[in-house]
N, C-alpha and C positions, 0 to 999 in steps of 0.2 A: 465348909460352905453350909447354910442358911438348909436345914430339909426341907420347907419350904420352898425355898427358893431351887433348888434342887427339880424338886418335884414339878413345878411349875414348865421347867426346861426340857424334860424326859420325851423322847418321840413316841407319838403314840405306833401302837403295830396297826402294820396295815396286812387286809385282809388281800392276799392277791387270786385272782381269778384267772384261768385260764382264758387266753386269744380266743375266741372264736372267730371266724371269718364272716366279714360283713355280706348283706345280699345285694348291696348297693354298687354299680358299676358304673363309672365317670365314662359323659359320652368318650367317642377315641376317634374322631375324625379324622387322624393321621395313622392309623392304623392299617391294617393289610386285612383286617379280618374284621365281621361284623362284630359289636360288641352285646352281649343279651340282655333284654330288657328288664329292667333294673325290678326284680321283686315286691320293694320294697312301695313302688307307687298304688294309689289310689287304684283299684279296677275299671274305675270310670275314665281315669285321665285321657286328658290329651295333650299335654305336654311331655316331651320327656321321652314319647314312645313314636315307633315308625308313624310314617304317614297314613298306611293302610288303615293298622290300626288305630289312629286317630280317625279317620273316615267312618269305620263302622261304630266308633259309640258313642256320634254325635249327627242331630240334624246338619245334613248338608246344604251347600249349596253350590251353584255355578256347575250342575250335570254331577254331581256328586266327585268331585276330580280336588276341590280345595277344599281343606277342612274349614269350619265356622269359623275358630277364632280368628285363624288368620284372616281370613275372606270378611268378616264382620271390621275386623280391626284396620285395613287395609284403604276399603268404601270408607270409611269414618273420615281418614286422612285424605285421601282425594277427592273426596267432595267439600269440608268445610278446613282444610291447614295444608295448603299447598304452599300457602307464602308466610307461614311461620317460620319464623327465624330459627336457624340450627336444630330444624329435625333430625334427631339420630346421635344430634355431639351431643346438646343435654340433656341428662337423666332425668329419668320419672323420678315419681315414688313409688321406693318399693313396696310399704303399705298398700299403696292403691292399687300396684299391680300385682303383689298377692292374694289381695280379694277379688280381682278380674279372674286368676286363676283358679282359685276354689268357686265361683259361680260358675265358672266352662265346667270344671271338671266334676259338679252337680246335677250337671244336665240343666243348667239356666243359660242357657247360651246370653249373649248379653249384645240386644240392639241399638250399636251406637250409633248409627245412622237415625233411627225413628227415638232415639230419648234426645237427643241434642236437636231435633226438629218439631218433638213435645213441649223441650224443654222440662222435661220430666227429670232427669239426671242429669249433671253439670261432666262429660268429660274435660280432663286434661289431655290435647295433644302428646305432650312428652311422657305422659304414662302409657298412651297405647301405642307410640313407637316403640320403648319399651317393654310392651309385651308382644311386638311384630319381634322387637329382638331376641328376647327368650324363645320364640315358639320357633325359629327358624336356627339359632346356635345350639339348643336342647337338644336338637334332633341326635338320635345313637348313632344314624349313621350320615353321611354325608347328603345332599341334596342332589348331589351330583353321581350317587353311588359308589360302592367301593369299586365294585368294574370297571365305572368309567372315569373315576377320578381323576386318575395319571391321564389318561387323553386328552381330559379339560385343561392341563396344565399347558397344552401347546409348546411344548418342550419343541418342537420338531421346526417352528419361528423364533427369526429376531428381535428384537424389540425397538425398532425403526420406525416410529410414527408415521415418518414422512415416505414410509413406500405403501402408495397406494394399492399397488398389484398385491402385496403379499398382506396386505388389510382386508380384501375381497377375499383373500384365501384362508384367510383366519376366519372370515364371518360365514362363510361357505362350508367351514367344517364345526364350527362352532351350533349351525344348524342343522347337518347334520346327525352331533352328538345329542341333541338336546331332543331328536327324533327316534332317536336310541332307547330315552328316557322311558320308563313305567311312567305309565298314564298320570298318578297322582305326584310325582317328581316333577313331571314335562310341568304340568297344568300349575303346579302351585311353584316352582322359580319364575313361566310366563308371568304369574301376574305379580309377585315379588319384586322380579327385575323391571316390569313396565312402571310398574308406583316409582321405583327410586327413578326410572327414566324422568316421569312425569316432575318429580321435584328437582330435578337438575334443569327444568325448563321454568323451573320461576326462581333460579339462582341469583338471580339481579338481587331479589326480593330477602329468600331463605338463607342467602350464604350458602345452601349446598351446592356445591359442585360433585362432579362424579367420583375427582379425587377427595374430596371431604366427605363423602359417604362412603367411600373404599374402607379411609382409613378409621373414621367409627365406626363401622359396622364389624369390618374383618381384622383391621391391623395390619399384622405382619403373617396374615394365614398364606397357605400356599398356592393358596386361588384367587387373593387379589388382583392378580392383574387381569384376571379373564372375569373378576365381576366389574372391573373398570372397565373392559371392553364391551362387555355384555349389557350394561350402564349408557354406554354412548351412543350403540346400537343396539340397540332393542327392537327398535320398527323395522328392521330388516332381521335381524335373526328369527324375530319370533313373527314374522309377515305371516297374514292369515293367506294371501294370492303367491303362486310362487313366483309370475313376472314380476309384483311389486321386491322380491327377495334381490331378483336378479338385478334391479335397477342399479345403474355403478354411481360412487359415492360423489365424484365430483364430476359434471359435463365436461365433454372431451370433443373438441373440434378436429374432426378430420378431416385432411385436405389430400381426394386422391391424389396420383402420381401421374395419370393422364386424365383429362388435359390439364397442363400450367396455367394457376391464378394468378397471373402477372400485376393487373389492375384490377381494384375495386373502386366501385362509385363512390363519392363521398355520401351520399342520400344515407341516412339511415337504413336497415334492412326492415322492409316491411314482405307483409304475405303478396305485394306485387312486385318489389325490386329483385332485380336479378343479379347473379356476378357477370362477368365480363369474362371470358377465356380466349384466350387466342393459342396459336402454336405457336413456335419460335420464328417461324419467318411470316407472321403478319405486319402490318405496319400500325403506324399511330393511329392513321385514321380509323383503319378496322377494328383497333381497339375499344375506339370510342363509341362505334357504331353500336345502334341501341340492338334490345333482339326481337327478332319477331314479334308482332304482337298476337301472331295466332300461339303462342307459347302458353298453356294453359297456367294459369295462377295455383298458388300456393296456398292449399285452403288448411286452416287450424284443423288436427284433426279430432274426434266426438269424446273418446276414452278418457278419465282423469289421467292416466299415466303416462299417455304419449302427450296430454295436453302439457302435463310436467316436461316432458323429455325437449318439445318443440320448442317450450318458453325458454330453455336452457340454450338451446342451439339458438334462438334467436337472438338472446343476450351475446352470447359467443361471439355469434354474427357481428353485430354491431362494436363490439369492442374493437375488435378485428379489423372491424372498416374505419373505425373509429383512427385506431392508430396507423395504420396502412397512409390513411390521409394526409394525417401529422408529417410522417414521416418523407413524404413526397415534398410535402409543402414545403419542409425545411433544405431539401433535395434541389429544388427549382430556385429558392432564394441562393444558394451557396452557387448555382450558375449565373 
């Protein structure tokens, strides 16, 4: 062979150097144990490291409980890209939201609320969900904490949509758990979870529903189904009153056990019509017979929440009467 050619072929030696161990540690949100904060970041950052420490080395905002970026990045999207189509499924640029991150973590916090109302800087929507995504999957440790992780899993229910009672029981502990939460955990999933609420309410519009932000945001994580639950109730988990907490999810018409609603008027149900009750040995007439008219009327009452609760039972009401009528009517033809 060609020495030349030979030569040309020859491996060079390679220099080899000893492993050293990296100082870099991949978050572990499935983990049992905290994972330590990664050395190797910026001393400014706020990505990447706990929430605390994201709070003290950055202007806050919202009672100092949500760090800036999120809380900046958050405001941006509910005030002007509610009905932007597929928040969350498409991607930013990563470009753009690498430089969102080295101005956070220089101490330029970056106001997208007052530059897109300047018009001074053009955001892109899908860049700053995109860094909503980062600063909330970054995190070392879970949002939900390692303590209470497994609780949030609600291992202990079914998965029965349609049982309402054990749906109250879930959202009932579920606010429990989230009361459990360190202050900066509680305060920055509240406003987290109320934004994706808020965009499941112009789904008409965005395409997102609660299960199309489950499944871009988290996948196939282990707390999918409790940020799908958490997604659909919000306003009751995270209720600032606790009667509004207690309020039950759909009206429920109850009809004591004494006395027997035998007959309803057909009238609609208004704040002066009355039901009709009789016991089992009245007759027709007395049925029909109107009531007193010293019977004091049925006045709407002042509170939003009962005013909810009333307009509910009134609609019940008339359904009720609604079909009761039908049902006679066709009763009296068949005689």
């Amino acid at each position: 062979m060609n020495k030349r050619f030979s030569m040309a072929f020859r491996p060079k030696s390679v220099r080899l150097t000893p492993v050293t161990s990296h100082s870099y540690t991949a978050p572990t949100h499935l983990s049992a144990s905290a994972a330590p904060v990664s050395n190797c970041l910026n001393e400014l950052s706020l990505f990447g490291v706990p929430l605390e420490v994201s709070l003290s080395r950055g202007p806050d905002k919202a009672n100092g409980t949500v760090p800036i970026a999120l809380y900046n990045a958050i405001e941006f999207i509910n005030e002007f890209n509610l009905e932007e189509e597929g928040l969350y499924r498409i991607p930013g640029n990563k470009r753009i939201m690498d430089q969102y991150k080295q101005e956070f973590d220089a101490g330029i916090p970056i106001d997208f609320v007052k530059d897109h109302t300047s018009r001074s800087r053009i955001h892109e929507c899908h860049d700053v969900c995109g860094l909503i995504r980062q600063f909330m999957t970054c995190l070392p440790e879970t949002i939900f904490t390692f303590e209470l992780a497994t609780s949030f899993q609600l291992k202990e229910f079914g998965n029965d949509p349609n049982n309402m009672d054990e749906l109250d029981l879930k959202i009932n502990r579920l606010k429990d758990l989230c009361d459990r939460l360190p202050t900066a955990n509680r305060d920055t999933l509240k406003m987290f979870v109320k934004h994706l609420n808020l965009i499941t309410k112009h789904s008409a519009v965005n395409l997102m529903t609660a299960k199309n932000l489950v499944i871009s945001l988290f996948g196939m994580a282990i707390h999918n189904r409790t940020y799908f639950l958490m997604i659909q109730h919000a306003d009751r988990i995270f209720a600032e009153d606790d009667t509004e907490h207690t309020e039950p999810s759909t009206p429920h018409l109850i009809i004591p056990d004494e006395p027997i609603i035998t007959e309803v008027d057909a009238t609609p149900l208004t704040s002066e019509s009355n039901l009709t009750t009789i016991t089992p040995s009245s007759t027709i007439s007395e049925q029909q017979s109107p009531m007193p008219s010293s019977e004091p009327k049925i006045e709407a009452p002042q509170t939003p929440l009962k005013k909810r609760r009333f307009t509910a039972f009134k609609r019940a009401s008339e359904m009720f009467s609604s079909t009761l009528n039908k049902v006679m009517k066709k009763f009296e033809k068949k005689k």
